[in-house]
ROVO-23369 format. One record per residue: x, y, z of N, C-alpha, C, O in turn; residue in one letter. Coordinates in pm, whole numbers, plus 32768, in hexadecimal, padded with zeros to 4 digits. Example, Ala and Ser with C-alpha at 12.3 -4.5 7.8 and 13.67 -1.06 7.14 Angstrom:
85277DC7830C84CE7E3E830C85287EB6830C85907EB4834Ea;85057F1F82C485577F9682CA850A80038313853D80728324s;
***
This chain:
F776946F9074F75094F090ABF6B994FB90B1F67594CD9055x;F68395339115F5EE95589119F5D695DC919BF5E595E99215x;F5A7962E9122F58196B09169F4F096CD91A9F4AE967A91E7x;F4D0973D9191F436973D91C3F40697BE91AFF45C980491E3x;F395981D9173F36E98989197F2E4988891DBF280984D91B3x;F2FF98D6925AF2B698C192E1F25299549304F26A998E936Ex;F1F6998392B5F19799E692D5F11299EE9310F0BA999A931Fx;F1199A3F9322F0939A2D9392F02F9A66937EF0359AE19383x;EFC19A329364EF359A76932AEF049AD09356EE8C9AE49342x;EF429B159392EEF69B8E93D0EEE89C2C9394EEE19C9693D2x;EEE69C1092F9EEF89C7392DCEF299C7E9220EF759C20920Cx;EF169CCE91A1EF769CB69134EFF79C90912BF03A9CC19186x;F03B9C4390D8F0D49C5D90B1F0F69CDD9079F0B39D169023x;F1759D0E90B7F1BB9D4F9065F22A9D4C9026F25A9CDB902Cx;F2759DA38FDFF2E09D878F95F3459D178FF7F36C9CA68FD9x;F35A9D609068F3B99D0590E6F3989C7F90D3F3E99C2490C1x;F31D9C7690D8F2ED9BB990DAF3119B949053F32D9B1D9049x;F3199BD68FE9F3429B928F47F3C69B7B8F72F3F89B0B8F77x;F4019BE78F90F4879BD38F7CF4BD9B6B8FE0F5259B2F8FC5x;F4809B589048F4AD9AE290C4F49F9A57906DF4F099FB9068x;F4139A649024F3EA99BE8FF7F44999A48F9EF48B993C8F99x;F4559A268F3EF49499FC8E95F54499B08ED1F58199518EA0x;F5709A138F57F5FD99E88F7FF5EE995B8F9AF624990D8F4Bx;F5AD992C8FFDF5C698C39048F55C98288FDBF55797B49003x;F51B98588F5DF52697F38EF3F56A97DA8E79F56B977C8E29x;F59F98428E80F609985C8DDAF69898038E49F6D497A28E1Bx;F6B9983C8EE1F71097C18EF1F70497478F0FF76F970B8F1Bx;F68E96FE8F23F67D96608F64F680962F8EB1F6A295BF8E8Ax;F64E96AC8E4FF65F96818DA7F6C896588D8BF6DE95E08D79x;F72C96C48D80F7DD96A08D72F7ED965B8DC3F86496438DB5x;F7CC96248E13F836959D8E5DF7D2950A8E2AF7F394948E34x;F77195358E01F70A94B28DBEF6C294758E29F6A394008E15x;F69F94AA8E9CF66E94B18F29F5DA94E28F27F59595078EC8x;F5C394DA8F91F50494D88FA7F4E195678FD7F53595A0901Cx;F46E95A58FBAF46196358FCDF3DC960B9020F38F95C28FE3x;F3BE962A908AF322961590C9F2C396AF9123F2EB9713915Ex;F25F96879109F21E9712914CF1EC96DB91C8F1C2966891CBx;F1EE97379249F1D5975692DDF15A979892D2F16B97E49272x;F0D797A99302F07697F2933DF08F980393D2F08497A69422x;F0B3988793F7F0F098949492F089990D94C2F093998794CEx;F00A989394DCEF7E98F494FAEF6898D4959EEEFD98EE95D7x;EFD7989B95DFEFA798B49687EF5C991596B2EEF698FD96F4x;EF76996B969DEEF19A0A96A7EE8799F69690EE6A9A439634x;EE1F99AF96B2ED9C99549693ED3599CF9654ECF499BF95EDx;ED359A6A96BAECFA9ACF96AFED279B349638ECD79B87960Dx;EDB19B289603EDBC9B719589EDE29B3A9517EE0C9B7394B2x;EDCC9A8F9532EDE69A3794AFED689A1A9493ED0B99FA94DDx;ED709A3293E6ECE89A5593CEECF299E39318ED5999D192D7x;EC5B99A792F0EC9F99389290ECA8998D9201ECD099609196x;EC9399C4920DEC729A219175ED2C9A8C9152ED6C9AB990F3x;ED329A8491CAEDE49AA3919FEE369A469194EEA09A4B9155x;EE0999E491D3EE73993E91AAEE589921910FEEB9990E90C5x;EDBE991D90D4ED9199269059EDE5998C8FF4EDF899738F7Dx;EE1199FF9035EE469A6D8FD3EEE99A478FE3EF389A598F86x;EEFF9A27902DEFC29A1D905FEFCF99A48FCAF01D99AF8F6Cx;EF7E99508FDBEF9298E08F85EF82991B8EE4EFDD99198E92x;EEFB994F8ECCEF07999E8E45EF8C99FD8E1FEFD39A098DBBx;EF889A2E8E8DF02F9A738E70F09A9A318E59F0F39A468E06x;F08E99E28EA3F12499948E73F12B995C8DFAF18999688DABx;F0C6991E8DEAF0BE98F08D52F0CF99488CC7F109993B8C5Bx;F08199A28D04F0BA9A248C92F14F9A258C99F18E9A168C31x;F18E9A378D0DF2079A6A8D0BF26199C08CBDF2DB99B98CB2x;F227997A8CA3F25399118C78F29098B48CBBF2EC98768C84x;F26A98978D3FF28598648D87F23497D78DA5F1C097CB8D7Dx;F27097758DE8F24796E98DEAF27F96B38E37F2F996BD8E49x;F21796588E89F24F96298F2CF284956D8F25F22795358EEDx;F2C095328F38F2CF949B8F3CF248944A8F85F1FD93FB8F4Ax;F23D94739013F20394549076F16294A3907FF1479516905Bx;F0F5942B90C4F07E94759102F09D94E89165F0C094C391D5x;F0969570914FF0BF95B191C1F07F95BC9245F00695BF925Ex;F0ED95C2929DF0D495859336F092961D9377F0B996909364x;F04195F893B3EFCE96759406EFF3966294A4EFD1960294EAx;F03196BE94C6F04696B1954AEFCC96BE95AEEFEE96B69624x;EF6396CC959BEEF196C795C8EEC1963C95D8EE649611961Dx;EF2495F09579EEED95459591EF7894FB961AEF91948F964Fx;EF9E955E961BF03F952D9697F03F952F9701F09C95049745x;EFC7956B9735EFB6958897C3F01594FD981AF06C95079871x;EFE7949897E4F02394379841F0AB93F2982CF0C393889865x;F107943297D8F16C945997D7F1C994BF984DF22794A39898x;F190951B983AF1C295899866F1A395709907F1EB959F995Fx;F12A951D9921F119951999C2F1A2949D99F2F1EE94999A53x;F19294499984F1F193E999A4F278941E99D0F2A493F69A3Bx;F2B294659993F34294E39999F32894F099F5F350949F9A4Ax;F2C895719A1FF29E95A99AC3F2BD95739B3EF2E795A69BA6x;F29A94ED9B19F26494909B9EF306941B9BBAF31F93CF9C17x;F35394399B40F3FB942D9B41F42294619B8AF430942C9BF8x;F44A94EF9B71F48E95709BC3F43295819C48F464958A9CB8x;F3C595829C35F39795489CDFF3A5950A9D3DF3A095269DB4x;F3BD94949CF5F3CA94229D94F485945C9D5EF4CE940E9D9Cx;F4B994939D2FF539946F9D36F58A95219DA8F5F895479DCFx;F4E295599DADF4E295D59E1EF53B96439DC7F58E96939DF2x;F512962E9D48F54F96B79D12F4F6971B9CEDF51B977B9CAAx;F468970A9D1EF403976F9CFDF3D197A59DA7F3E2976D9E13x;F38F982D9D84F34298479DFBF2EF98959DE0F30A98EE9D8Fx;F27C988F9E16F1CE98D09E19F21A99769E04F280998B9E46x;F1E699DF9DADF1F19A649DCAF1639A929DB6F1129A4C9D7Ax;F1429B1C9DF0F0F69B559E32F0D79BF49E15F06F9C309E2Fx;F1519C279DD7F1999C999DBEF1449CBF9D43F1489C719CE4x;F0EA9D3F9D39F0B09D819CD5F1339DCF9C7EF1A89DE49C9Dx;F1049DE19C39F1929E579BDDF1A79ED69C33F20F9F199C32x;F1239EF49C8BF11A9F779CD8F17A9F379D61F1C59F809DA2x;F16E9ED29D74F1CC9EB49DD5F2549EE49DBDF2889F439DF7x;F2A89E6D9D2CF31B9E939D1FF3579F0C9D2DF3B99F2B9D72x;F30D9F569CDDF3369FFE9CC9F33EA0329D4FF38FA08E9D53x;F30DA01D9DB7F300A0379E14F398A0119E79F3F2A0529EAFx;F3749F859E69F3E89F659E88F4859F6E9E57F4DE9F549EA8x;F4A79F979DC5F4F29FD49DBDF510A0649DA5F577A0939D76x;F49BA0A99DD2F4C8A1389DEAF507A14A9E8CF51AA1C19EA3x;F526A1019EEFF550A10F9F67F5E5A1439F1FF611A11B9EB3x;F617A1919F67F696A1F49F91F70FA1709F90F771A19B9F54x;F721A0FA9FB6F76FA0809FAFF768A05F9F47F7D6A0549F0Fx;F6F6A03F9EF9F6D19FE59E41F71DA0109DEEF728A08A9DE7x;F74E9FD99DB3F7689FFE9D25F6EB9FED9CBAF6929FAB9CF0x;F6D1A0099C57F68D9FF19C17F6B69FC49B5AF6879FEC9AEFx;F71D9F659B7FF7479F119AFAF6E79EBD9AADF6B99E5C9AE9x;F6B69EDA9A0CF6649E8F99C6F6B59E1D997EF71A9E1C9938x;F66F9DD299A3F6819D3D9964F62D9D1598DFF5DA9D6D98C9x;F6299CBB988DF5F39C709851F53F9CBF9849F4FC9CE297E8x;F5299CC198C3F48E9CB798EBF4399D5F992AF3C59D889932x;F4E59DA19951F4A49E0B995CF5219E2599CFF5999E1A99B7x;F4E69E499A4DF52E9E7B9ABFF54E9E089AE7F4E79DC59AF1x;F5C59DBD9B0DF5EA9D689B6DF5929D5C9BF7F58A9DB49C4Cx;F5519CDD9BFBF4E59CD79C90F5579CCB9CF8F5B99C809CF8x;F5349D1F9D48F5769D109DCFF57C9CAB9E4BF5AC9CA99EBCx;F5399C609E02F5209BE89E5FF4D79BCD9EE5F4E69B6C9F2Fx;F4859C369EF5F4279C259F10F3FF9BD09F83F4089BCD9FFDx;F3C29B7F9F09F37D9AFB9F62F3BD9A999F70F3849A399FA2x;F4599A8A9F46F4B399EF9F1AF4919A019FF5F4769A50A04Fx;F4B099769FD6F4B29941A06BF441993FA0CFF4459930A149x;F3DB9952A07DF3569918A0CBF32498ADA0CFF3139868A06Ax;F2FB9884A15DF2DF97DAA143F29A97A9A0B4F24C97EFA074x;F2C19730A092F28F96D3A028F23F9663A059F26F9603A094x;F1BF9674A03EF1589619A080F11F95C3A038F0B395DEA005x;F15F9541A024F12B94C6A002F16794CB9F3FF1D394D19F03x;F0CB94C49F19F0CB948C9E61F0E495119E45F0DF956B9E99x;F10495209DB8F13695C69D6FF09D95E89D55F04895999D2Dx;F08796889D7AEFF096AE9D5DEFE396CC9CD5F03C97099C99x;EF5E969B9C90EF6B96D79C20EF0797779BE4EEEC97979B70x;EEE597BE9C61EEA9982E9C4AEF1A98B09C86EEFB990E9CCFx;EFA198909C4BEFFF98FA9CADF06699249C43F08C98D09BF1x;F09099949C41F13999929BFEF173993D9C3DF162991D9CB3x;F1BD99159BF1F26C98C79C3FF2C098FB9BE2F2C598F89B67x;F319993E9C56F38D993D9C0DF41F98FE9C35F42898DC9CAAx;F48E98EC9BE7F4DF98AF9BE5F55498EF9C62F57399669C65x;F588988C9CBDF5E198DE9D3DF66798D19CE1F687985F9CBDx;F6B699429CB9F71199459C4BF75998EA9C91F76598789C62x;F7A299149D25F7ED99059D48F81198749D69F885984C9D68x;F79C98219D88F79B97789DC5F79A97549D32F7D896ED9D16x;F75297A29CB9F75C97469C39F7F9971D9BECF82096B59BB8x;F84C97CC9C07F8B897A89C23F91D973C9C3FF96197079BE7x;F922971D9CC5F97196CD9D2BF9FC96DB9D29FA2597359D71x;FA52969B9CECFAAE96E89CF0FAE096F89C41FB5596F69C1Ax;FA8997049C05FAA597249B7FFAF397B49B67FAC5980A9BB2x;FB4197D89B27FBAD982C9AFFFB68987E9A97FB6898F99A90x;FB2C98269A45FAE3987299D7FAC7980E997AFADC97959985x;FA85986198FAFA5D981A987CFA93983B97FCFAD298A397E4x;FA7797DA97A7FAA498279730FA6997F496ADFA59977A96B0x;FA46982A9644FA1D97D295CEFA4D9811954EFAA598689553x;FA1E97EF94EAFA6C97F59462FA19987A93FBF9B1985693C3x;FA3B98E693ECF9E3994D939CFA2D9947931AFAA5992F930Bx;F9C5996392B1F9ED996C9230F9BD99CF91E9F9C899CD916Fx;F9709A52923BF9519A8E9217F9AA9B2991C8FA1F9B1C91A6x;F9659BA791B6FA039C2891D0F9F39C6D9266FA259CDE9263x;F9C39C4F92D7F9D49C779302FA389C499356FA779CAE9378x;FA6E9BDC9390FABB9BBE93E4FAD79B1E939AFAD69ABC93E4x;FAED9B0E9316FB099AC292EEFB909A859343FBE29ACF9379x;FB9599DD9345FBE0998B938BFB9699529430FB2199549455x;FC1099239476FBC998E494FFFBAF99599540FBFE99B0951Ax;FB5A9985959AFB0899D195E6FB03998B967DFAA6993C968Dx;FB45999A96CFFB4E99B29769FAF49A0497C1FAF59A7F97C4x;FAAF99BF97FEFA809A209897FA9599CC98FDFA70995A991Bx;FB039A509948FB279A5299D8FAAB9A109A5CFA3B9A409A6Dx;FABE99E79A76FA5F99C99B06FA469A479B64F9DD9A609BA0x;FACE9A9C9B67FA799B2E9BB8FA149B4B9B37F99F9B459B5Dx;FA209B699AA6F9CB9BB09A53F9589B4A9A80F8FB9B899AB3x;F9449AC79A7EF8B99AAC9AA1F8519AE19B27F7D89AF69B28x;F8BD9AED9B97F88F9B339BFEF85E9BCE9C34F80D9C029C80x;F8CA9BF29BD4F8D79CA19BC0F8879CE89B4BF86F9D619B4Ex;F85E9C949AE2F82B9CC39A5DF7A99C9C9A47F74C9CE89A2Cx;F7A29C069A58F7469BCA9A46F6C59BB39ABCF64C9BC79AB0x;F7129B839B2CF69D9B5E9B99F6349ADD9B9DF6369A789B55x;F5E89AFB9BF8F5929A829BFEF4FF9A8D9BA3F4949AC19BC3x;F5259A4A9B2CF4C89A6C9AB9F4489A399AD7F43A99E49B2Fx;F3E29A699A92F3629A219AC2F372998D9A43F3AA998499D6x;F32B99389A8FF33C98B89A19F28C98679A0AF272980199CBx;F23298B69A55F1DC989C9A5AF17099069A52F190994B9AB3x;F0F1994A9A15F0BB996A9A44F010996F9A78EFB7993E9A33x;EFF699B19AFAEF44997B9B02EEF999699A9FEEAB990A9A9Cx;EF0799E99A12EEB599D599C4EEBA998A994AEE70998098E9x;EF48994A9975EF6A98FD98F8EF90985698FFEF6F97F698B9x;EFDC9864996AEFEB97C799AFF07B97CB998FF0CD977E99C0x;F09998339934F10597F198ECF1749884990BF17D98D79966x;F1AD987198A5F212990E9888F23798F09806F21B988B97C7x;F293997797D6F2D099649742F34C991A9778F34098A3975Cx;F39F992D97A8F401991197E3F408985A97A9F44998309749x;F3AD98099807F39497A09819F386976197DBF3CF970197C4x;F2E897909785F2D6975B9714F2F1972B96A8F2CD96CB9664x;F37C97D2969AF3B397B495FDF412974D9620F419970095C0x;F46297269680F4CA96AE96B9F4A6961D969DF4E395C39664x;F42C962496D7F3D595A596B0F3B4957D9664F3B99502965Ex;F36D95DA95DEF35E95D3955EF3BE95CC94F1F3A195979486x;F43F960A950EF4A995E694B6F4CD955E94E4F4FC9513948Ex;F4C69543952EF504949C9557F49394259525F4A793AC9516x;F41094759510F3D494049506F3C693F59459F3A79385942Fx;F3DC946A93F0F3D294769389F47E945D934BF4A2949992E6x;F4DB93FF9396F53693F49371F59E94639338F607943C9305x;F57D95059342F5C095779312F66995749342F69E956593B0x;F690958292E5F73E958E92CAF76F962492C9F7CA9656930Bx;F7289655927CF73696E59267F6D1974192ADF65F97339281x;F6E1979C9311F66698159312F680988992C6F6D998D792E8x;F639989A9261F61D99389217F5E59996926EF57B996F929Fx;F60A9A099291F5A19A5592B2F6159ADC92D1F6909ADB92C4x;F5B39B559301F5D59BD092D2F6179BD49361F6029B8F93C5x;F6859C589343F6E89C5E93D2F6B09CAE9419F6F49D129432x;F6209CAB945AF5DA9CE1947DF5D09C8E94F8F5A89CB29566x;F6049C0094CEF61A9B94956BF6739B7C9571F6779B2E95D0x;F7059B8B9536F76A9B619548F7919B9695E9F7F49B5D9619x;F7629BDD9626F7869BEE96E4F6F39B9B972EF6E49BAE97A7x;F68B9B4096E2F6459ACC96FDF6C09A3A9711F6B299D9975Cx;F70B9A4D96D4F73C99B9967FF78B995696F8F79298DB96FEx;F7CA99CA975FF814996C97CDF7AF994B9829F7D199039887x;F715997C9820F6B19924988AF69E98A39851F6A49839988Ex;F68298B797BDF680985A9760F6C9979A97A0F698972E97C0x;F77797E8978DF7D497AD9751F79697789800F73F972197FAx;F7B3979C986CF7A2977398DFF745971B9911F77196CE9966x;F6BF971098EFF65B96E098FEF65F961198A7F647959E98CCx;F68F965C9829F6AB95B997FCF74195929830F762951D981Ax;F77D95C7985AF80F956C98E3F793953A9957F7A394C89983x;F71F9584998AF6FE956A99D4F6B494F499E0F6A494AC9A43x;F67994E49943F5EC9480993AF636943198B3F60C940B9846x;F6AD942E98EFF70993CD9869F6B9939C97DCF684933797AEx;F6D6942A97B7F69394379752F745947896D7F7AD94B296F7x;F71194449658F796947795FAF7B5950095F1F746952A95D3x;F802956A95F7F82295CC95A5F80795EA9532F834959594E5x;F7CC964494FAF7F196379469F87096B6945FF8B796FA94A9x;F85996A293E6F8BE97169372F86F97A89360F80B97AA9319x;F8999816939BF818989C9398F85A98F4932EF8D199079315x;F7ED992292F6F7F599959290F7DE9A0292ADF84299F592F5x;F7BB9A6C92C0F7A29ADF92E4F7AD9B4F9260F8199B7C923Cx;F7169B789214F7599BAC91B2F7229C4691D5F6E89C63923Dx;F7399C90917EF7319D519188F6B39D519189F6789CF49150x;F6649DBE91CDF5EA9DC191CDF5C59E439181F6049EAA919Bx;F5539E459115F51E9EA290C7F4F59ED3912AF4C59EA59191x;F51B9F8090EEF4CC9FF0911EF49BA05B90D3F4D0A07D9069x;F448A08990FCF41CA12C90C2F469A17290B3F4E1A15F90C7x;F424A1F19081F497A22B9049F4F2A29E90BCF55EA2D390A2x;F4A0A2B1913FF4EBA2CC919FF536A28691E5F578A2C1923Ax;F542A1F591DAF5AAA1A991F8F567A1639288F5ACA13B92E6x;F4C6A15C9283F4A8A0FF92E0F455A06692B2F3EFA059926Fx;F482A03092D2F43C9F8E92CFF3CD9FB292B7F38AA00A92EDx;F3B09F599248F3069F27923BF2C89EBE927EF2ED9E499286x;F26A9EF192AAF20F9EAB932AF1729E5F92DAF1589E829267x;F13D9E269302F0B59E0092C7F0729E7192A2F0449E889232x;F06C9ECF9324F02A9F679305F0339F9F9273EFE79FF69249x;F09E9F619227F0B99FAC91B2F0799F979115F0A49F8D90A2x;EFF69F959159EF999F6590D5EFD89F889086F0079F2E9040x;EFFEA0129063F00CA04F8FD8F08A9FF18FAAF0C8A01E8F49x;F0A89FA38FCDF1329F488F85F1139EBD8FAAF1699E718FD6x;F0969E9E8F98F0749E0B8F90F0B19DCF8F2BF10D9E0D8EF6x;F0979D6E8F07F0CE9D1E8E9FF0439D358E43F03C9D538DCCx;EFED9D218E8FEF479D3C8E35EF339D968E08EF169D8F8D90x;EF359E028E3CEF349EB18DFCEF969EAA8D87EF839F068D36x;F0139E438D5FF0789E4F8D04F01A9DF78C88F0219DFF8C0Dx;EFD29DB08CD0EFA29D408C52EF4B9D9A8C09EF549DAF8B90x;EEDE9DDD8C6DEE969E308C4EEEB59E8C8BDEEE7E9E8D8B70x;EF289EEB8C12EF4C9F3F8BADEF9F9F018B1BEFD29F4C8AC8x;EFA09E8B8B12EFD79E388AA1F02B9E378A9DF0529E408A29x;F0979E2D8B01F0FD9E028B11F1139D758AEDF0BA9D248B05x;F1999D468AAAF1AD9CC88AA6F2159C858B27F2659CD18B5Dx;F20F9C128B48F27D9C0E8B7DF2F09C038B59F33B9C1D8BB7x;F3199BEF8B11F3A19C0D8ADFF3DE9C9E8AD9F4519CC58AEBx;F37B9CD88ABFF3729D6D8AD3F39B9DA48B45F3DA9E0E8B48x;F36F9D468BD2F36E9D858C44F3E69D478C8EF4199D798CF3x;F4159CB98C43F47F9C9B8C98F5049CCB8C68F56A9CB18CA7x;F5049D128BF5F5469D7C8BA7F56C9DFD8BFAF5DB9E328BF9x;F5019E268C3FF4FA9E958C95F53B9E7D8CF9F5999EC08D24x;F4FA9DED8D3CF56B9DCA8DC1F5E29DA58DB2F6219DA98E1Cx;F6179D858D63F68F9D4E8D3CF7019DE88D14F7789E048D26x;F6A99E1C8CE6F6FE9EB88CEAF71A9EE48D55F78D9F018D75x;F6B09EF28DA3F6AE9F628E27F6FF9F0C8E73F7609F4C8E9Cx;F7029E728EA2F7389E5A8EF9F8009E1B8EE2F84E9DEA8F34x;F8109E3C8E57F87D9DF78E59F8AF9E5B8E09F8FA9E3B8DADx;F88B9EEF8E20F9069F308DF6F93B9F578E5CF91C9F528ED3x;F9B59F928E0CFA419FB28E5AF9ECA04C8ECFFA32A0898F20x;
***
């Protein structure tokens, strides 16, 4: 078994990130398997090194310990173009153009529906079917044409072990068309996407298991799709409960006041605090 906790410097940990890491290394522990850390700083403009410096102090407090040098997706670029330039010549990408002021636009017409996907509003497609001229550009969105990535695929399916939909997990081929859409898999300011990235990076860090909060579990069939596409393995997904406040909304980076640092600060131990999470999230 080998898991991974995958955060992104843009900002403190909070309780959510303890509780994501402590899950997905206490299990690669019990199975006697490899636990490794991700830096998923594609965001060049809000990855910053002094929070990669603190993510790491934190974890260690939280008693945590990685097998592996952790992999910086900032060093992958040529990875991720490699993928790109796959689904390219294989004509499953196309140039988009479409501001967010576009979409909205375009699905406020009197015909649109306006169904959110994964990413937000389902793109309307727009731009699918505009000529494709020559090599894949690399100053453009691309996004994925659901429908040709498709072909005549029926659907997908992979293995959850999480509580939320624990067992095999199915998506329909209309839900990819109707729910999901033509995801972006690239973007101008990034080269890359989350989408993409994390596909590539679990395959290349050998991951069996993904930990992470069910905050992507309606991410997971772009996921599962993308490595059928770039024959890449499946893994085994977890999906665990996500800490919240006490009004019952997710904690976001925004949430200084529940850093993991503000806890060290106030002398908190960790044991102390995974005491706390272990209450809140696993009672009845």
């Amino acid at each position: 078994m080998r898991t991974r906790f995958a955060p992104s410097p843009t900002g403190p940990l909070h309780l959510g990130h303890a509780w994501s890491a402590w899950s997905a290394h206490d299990m690669a522990r019990a199975a006697g398997g490899a636990f490794l850390l991700r830096i998923e700083d594609i965001d060049r403009q809000r990855s910053k090194p002094v929070w990669e410096a603190r993510i790491e102090e934190d974890l260690h407090w939280l008693g945590i310990a990685w097998d592996e040098p952790p992999l910086r997706q900032s060093e992958r670029m040529e990875a991720y173009h490699a993928a790109l330039d796959v689904l390219w010549d294989r004509e499953l990408l196309y140039p988009c153009t479409c501001t967010r002021r576009d979409i909205a636009e375009a699905l406020s017409a009197p015909q649109e529906g306006a169904p959110m996907g994964p990413d937000g509003p389902v793109y309307p497609g727009t731009c699918r079917g505009r000529p494709r001229d020559g090599a894949r550009p690399r100053d453009a969105h691309l996004r994925l044409d659901m429908g040709v990535a498709l072909g005549g695929l029926a659907g997908t399916a992979f293995e959850e072990t999480g509580p939320l939909r624990p067992g095999g997990v199915r998506t329909e081929r209309e839900t990819y068309l109707d729910r999901i859409g033509d995801v972006v898999l690239a973007r101008r300011d990034f080269g890359t996407s989350y989408h993409l990235s994390v596909v590539v990076d679990d395959a290349a860090q050998g991951i069996t298991h993904v930990v992470r909060g069910a905050d992507l579990f309606e991410a997971t069939p772009i996921h599962v799709l993308l490595q059928r596409l770039l024959d890449l393995p499946t893994p085994v997904y977890h999906h665990h409960d996500l800490v919240r406040d006490d009004a019952g909304k997710r904690l976001a980076k925004r949430d200084d006041a529940r850093s993991i640092e503000s806890y060290r600060a106030a002398g908190w131990t960790a044991a102390a605090l995974r005491t706390r999470l272990d209450r809140a999230l696993t009672a009845p």
